[in-house]
C-alpha positions in Angstrom: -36.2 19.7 -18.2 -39.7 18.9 -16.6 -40.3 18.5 -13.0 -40.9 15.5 -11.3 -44.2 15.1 -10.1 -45.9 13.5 -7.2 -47.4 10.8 -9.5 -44.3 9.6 -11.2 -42.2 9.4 -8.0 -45.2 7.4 -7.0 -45.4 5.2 -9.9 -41.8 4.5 -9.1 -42.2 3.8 -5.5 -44.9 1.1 -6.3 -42.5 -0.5 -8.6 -40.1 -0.9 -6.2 -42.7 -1.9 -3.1 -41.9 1.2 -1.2 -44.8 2.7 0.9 -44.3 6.4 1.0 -47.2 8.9 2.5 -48.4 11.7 0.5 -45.6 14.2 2.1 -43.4 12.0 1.3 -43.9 12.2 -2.2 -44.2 15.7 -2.3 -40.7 16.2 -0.7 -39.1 13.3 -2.7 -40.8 14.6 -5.9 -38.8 18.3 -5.0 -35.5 16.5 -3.6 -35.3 14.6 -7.2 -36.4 17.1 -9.0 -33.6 19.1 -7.7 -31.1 16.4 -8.7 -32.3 15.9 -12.0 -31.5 19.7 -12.7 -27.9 19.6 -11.2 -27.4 16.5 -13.7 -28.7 18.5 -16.2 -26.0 21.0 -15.8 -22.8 18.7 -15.3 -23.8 17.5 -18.8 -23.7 20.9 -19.8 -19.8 21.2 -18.8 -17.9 21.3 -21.8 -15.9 18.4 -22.3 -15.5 17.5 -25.9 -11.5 17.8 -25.3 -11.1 16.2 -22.3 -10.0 12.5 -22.8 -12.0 9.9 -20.3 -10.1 8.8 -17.6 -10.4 6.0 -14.4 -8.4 8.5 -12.7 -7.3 11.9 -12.3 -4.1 11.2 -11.3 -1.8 8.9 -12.6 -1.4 6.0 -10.4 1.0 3.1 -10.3 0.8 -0.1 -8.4 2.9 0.2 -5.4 3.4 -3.4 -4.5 6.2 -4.9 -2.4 8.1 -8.2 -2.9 6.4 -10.9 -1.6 9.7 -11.9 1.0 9.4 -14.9 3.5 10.4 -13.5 6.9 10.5 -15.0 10.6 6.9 -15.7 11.9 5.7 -17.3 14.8 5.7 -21.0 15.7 2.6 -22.3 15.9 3.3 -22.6 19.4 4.0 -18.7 19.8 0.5 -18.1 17.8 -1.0 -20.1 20.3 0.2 -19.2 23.4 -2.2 -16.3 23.7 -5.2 -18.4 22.3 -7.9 -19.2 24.9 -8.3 -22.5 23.4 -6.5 -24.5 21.1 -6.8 -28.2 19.6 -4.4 -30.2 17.6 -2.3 -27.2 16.9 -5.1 -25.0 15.7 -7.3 -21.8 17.7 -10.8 -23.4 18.7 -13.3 -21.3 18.6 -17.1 -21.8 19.8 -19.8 -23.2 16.4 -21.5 -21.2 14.6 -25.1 -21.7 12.3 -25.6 -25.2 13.9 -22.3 -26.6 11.8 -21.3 -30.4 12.2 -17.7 -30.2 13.8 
């Protein structure tokens, strides 16, 4: 696997509009180098019997029943407001909104 030089990481850097200084190139060009070499060796693992997976454990969906219970009235849930208008919280406007 080749190393990753100054150049290309700042060929890349110009394609995406990033101003880096020269040391920063030199350490990113290391840092990625560095990366490309540990991918390099996970795809060395051998897996040609291990079935893909989404998960290494097998999951199931742990939902409850959807029961109605007791809640509040809406003047319970607005008791503790520190406004309220025609049964609903009031709250200050935001981005310049028409009420």
């Amino acid at each position: 696997m080749s190393e990753i030089t100054a150049t290309e990481v700042a060929q890349l850097a110009a394609l995406a509009r990033i101003d880096l200084s020269p040391e920063e190139l030199e350490q990113l060009a290391g840092e990625l180098s560095v990366i490309q070499q540990a991918v390099a060796m996970v795809n060395q693992a051998p897996l040609h019997d291990v079935p893909p997976t989404s998960h290494p454990i097998p999951m199931v969906n742990v939902f409850r029943e959807d029961v109605v219970e007791p809640s509040l009235s809406v003047a319970e849930a607005l008791a503790a407001a520190p406004d309220s208008e025609a049964d609903q919280f009031k709250v200050p406007q935001i981005l310049g909104e028409e009420p």
